[in-house]
N, C-alpha and C positions, 0 to 999 in steps of 0.2 A: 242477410240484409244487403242492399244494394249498396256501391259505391255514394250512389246521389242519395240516399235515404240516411247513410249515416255523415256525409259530409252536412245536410241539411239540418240533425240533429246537431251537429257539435256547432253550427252556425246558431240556432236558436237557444242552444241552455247554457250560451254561457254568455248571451245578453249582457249581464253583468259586467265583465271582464273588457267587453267592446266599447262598455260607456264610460269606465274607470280608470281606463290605460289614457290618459291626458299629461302630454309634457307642456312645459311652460319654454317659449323663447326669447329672450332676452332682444325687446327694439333698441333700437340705437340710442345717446344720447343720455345722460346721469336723470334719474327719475321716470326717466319715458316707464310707460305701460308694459306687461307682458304681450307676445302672441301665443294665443294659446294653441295646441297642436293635439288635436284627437286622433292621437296615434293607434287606437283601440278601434273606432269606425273608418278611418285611412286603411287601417290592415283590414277589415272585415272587407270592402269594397276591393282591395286589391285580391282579397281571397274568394270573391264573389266572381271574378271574372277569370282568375285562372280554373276555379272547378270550370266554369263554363266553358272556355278553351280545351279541356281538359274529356267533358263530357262525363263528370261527374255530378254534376249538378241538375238535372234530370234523367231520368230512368230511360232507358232507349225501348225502342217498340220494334220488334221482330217483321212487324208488317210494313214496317217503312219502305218505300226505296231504295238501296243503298247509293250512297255518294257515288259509287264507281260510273253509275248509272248518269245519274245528273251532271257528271264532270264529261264523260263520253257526250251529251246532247249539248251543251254548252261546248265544246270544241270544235264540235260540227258547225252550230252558228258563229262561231269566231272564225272558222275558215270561209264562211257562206259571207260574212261581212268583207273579207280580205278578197274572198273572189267579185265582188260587187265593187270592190275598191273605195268600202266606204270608212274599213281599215287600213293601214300598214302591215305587211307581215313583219313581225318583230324575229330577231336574232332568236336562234333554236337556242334552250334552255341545258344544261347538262342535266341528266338524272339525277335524283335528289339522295343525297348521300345518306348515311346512318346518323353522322353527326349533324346533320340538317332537320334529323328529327328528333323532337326535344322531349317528348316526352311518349310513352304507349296509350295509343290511340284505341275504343270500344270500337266494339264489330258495327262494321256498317260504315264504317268512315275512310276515308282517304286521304292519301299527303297529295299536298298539292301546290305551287307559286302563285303567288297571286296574279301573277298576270292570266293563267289559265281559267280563273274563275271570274277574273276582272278585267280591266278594258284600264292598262295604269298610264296616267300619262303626267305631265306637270305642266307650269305654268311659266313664263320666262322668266330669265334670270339675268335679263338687261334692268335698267334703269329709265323707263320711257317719262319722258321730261312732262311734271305734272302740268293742271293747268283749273281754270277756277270752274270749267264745268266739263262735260262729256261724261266719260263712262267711266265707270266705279273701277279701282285698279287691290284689289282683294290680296291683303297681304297676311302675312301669318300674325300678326295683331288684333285682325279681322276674326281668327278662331279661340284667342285667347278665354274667352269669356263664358266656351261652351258652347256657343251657337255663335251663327254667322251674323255679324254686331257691323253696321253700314253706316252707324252714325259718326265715326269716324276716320272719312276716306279723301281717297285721293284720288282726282279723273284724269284720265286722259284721254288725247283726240281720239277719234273715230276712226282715224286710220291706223294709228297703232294699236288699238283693240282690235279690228280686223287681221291684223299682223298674228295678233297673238293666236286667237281665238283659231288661227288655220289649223295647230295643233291640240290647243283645250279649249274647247267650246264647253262652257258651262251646262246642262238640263238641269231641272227640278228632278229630286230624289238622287244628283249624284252624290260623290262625299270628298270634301275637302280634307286634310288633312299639310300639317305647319311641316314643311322640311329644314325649318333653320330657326335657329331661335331656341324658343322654346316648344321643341320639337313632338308634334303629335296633336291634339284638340281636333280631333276631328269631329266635324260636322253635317249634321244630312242639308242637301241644298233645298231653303221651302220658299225661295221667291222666283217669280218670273222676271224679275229685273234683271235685264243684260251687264255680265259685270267681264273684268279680264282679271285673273291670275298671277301672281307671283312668286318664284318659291313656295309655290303652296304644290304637293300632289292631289290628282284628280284620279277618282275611280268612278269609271262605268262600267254599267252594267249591259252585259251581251245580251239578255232579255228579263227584265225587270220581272214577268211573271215565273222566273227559273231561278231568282235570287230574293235574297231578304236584306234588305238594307239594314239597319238597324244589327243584326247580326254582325255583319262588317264594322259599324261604329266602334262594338262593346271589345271586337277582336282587336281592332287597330288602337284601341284604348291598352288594350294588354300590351302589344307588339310594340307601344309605343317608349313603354319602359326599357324593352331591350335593346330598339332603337339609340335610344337617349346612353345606352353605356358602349355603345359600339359607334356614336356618332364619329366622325374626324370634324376637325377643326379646333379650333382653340376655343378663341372667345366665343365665337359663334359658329357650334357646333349644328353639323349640319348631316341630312341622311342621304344620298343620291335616290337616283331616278329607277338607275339600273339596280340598287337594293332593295328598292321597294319590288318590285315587280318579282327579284328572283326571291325575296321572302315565302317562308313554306308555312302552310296553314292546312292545322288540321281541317277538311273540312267534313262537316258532318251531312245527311240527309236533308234534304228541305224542311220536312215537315219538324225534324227535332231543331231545326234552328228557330224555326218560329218558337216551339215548346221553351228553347232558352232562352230567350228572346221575354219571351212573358216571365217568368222565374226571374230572370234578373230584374228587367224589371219592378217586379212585387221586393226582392229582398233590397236593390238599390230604395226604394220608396221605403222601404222598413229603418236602412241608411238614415235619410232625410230626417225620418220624424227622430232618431235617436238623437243624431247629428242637434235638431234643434232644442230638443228636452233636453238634451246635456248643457248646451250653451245657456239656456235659460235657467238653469240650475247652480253654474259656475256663477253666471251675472248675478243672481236672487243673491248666492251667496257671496257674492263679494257688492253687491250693497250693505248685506248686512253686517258684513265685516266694519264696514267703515263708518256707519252709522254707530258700531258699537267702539271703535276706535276713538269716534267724536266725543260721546260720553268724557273720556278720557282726557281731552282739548278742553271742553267746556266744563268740569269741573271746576267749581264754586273754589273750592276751600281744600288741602293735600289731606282732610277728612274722606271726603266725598268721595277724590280723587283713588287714593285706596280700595275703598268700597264698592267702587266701579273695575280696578283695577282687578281685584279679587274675585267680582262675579265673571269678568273675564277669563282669565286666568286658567277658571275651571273645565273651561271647554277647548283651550285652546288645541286638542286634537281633534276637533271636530268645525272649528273654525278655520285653521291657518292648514290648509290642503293642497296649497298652492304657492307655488314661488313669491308670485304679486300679492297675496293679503299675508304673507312673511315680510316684503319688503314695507310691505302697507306699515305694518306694526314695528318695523324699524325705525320707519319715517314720524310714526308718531312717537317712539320714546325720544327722539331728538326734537321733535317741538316741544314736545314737555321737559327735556333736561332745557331749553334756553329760554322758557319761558318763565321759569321759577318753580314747576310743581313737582317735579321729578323726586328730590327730596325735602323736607322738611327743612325750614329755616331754622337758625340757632340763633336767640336776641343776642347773646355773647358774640356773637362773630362782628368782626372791626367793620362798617361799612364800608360799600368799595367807595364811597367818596372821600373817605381818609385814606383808602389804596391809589384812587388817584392822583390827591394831594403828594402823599409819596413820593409816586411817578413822576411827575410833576420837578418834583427837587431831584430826584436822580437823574434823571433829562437835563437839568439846567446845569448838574456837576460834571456830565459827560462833556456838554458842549465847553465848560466855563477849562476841564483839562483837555481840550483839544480833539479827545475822542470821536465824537460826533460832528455835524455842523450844525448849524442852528438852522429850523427851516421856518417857514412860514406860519403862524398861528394857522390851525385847521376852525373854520366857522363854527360855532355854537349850533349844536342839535336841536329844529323849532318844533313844536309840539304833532305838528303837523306830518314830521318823522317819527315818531313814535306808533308803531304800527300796533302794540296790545300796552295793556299795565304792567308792570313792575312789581313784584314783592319791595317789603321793606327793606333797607339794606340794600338794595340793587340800583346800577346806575346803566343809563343809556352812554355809552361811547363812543369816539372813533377807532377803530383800528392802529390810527399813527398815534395816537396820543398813549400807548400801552408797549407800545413794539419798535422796533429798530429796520426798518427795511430798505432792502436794497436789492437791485439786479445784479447779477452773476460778469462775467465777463464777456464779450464779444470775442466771437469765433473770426478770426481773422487768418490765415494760417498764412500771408503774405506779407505780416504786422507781426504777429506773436512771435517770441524768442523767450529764449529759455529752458526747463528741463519738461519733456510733457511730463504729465502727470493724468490720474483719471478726473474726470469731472461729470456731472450731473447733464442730463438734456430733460425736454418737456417729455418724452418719449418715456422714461425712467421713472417717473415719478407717476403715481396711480394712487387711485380714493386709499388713502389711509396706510399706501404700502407701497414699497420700491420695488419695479423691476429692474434688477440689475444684471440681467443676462446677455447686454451687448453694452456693456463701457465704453466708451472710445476716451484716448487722450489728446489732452491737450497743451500745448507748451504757457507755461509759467513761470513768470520770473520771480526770484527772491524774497522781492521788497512788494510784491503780490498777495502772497501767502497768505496773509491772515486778512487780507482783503477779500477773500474771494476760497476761502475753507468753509467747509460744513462742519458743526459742531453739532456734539449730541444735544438734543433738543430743539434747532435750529427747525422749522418750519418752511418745507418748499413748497411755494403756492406756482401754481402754471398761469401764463402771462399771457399766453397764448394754446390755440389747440381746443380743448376745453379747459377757458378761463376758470382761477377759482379751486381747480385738483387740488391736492396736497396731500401732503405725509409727513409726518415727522421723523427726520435722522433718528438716531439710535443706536450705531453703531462705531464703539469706542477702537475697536481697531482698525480701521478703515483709515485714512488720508483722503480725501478725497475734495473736491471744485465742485463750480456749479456756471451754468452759461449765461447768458443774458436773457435765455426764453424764461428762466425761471426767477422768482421772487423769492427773497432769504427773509424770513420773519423772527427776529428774535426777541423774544418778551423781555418787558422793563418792571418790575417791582415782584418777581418773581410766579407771575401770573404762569396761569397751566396754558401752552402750548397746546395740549390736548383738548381743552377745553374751546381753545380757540377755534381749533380743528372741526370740532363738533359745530361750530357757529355756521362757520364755511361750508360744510355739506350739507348741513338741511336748508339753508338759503340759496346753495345751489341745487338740491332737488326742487324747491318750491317755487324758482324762478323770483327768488327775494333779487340773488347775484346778477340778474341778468340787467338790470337799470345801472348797475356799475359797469358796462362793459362799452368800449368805443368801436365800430366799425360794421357796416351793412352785413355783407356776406363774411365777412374774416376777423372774429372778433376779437380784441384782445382787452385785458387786467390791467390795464395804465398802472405805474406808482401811483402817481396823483388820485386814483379812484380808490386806490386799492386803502390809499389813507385815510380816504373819507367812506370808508365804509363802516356802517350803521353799524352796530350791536349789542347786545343787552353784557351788562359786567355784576358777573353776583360777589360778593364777598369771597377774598381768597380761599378762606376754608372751605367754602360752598362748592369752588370749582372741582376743587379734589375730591368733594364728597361726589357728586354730579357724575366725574367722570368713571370714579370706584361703581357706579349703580348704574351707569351706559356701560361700561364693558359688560358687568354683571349680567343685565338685560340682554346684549348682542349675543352671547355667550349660548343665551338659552334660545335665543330668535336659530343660531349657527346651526343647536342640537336640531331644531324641529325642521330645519332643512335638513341636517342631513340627514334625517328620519325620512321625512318627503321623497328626497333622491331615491335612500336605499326601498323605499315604496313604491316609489316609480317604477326603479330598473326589475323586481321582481313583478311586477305587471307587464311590463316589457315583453319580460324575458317569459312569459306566461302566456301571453298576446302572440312571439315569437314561435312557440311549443304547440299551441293549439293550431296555426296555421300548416305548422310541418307534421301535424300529424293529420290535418284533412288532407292535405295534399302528396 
């Protein structure tokens, strides 16, 4: 059986495995969405075009012409253009080494640079001063998209496109390709609109009826990956002029470039509809995730609630397949532990309006020995803050009226005196966990100390950064500070910390926290806001039972990730095996 006959079967029976292999990527920002990453039809499409490169992906025909041939009548016309002076003779090429060929080429074919089969040029690499009309100035953002995209451009005069245009003059059917940036998208040119070039390479054609365009796109689609790892430049890595041109390309016969040409084609369109039946697949199922999640929110009665929870439950390996309907089901066990359904009420348990009465008198013996100051009443919660109902036994709060808070110390290193010590930044502190893998110190003095120490249990909330973070200390052997970016919460009538914890991240995934925050572009957690923050208070027992059945839950949400993961990387790594064995 033929190289192209069984590369073609292992492309088609393992369908399955191309539409399966899906990683999830984490967007920016607490709650944001996944992106999803069809890592399965990405590698089939990168494997579609190196067989094609390759000449594995259609069967070769004896009766062809060989390349040696077409690349011999194509040099005769590149020297008949140079003798006519409607070329440059370009700098002689060195012969093309062993290591310049990348892979073993089928009978019939030839190594070759591309400038020998193409006409390489670019576009300039000045800056010509825009202006609100003339000529269209085509930059590599211009190929971003797949095709040549005009609708957002920049013109310049008529004399500087004449400028340019001496060296790349644009035709219909040549091919642009991006040398900077995001390097490669190349494009066939299909307008007769006069445009000028930049940073972009241009290839033409010595005689259009001796070349296949399209051909050239699907290669320089390939070439453009190797491009992109051998680029120089830093941030904007970029190809030269003189690489493009001494680049070596298998090139094959005419007639099987057209053959591959159509092949990729059909298997890229095979691509597409996978590509959209899987997205439409992932969507379906993650409506229904979340519609059966709601079940769960809108539950009547922690009867119901159950009942729903259980029909759930049963499926959850055939539900939760995906990082985002795992975190989906996170985000709702934490609306449900602050909403009251999460566990069952106990009529025994003391109301938390007799916990805050409590508070209440502990507060006023803090401040009456000195400990505290006395701050200002926090305004009474109007009904119109109350965003759901309440269980029995449950009260709407402020945050100050439960907690003791306060900011950290100012970094002053021109001010501070005393012995450093470590201390906390906004940087350290993460959803529900510390990184403590770059400590810095800071100088403190004596009569400081218990001003400005973290205790077990203590609550850092971020002030700034992403407003709202936290984690709770925990750590009895440690000594350690905390700066002025960060907020110190410590609970009054022995309320759960954790519980509180739990308030703060699903009001900051559901953009509750985001009405407490002051500033346009750079937001920050005021004290004053942070005191007047809204939230439901269940009965102290409640807390702890709440928080006992959130871990409980997180526990099992953590397995079915990391079940997911270890599914993933075996698709991966399956996805990974099947491409090195076509190729």
């Amino acid at each position: 059986m033929s190289d192209s006959l069984i590369a073609n079967d292992l492309i088609t029976e393992h369908i399955d495995i191309w539409t399966s292999t899906v990683k999830t990527k984490s967007a920016s920002g607490r709650g944001s969405s996944k992106k999803i990453d069809l890592y399965g039809i990405k590698k089939l499409r990168e494997l579609i075009l190196e067989l094609a490169v390759r000449g594995k992906l259609v069967p070769q025909d004896p009766s062809d012409e060989p390349a040696s041939v077409l690349l011999a009548e194509l040099t005769e016309i590149k020297n008949e253009l140079i003798k006519k002076k409607v070329l440059k003779k370009s700098k002689k090429q060195p012969p093309i080494t062993d290591d310049e060929k990348r892979i073993d080429i089928p009978k019939g074919w030839i190594w070759s640079r591309l400038e020998d089969v193409y006409d390489v040029r670019d576009g300039t690499h000045d800056s010509p001063k825009p202006q609100f009309e003339g000529y269209p100035l085509v930059t590599s953002k211009n190929l971003s998209s797949g095709s040549l995209d005009l609708s957002d451009i920049k013109f310049i005069s008529k004399e500087d496109h004449l400028k340019i245009i001496e060296r790349s003059k644009v035709d219909v059917h040549d091919i642009l390709f991006a040398m900077i940036g995001s390097i490669g998208n190349p494009v066939i040119v299909d307008t007769d609109i006069e445009f000028s070039i930049k940073n972009v390479g241009l290839f033409k054609y010595y005689n259009l009826d001796k070349s296949c365009p399209k051909f050239l796109v699907y290669f320089l689609h390939y070439a453009a990956e190797i491009f992109k790892k051998q680029s120089s430049g830093g941030v904007q890595p970029f190809v030269s002029l003189g690489k493009l041109r001494s680049f070596t390309i298998a090139f094959p016969p005419l007639p099987e470039q057209h053959r591959i040409v159509a092949k990729v084609d059909e298997l890229m369109a095979l691509c597409d509809q996978l590509e959209q039946q899987t997205e439409s697949q992932i969507e379906a199922q993650q409506t229904l995730v979340s519609v059966l999640l709601e079940t769960l929110t809108t539950a009547k009665n922690h009867n119901e609630l159950m009942q729903n929870w259980q029909r759930l439950s049963e499926h959850f390996d055939t539900l939760f397949t995906t990082e985002q309907s795992i975190d989906q089901l996170k985000q709702t066990i934490l609306q449900l532990a602050v909403m009251g359904r999460l566990v069952p009420q106990d009529p025994t348990d003391e109301p938390a309006s007799k916990l805050l009465e409590r508070i209440a008198v502990e507060k006023a013996q803090l401040i009456a020995d000195k400990k505290i100051k006395k701050q200002k009443a926090l305004p009474p919660i109007s009904d119109d803050e109350k965003p759901f109902e309440l269980p029995d036994g449950w009260e709407w709060c402020k945050f100050g009226n439960i907690t003791i808070c306060r900011l950290g110390k100012m970094l002053d290193q021109s001010k501070n005196i005393g012995i450093e010590r470590p201390y906390l930044r906004n940087t350290n502190v993460q959803w529900n966990r510390f990184d403590l893998g770059d400590i810095k110190l800071m100088k403190i003095e004596d009569h400081e100390r218990n001003e400005f120490r973290v205790l077990v249990g203590d609550l850092l909330i971020c002030e700034g950064g992403e407003p709202g973070r936290c984690a709770i200390w925990k750590d009895k052997s440690q000594e350690i500070y905390f700066q002025k970016a960060l907020h110190r919460a410590r609970t009054l009538g022995n309320c759960s910390p954790e519980y509180l914890q739990l308030c703060l991240t699903i009001d900051a995934a559901i953009g509750t926290l985001d009405k407490y925050f002051t500033g346009a572009t750079i937001k920050h957690f005021v004290g004053a806001k942070l005191n007047n923050y809204i939230h439901p208070l269940p009965p102290l027992q409640e807390q702890h039972r709440i928080v006992t059945k959130v871990d409980e839950l997180m526990a099992i949400c953590d397995q079915l990730k990391a079940k997911l993961n270890q599914s993933q990387q075996t698709q991966l790594h399956l996805t990974d095996a099947i491409v090195e064995q076509v190729v």
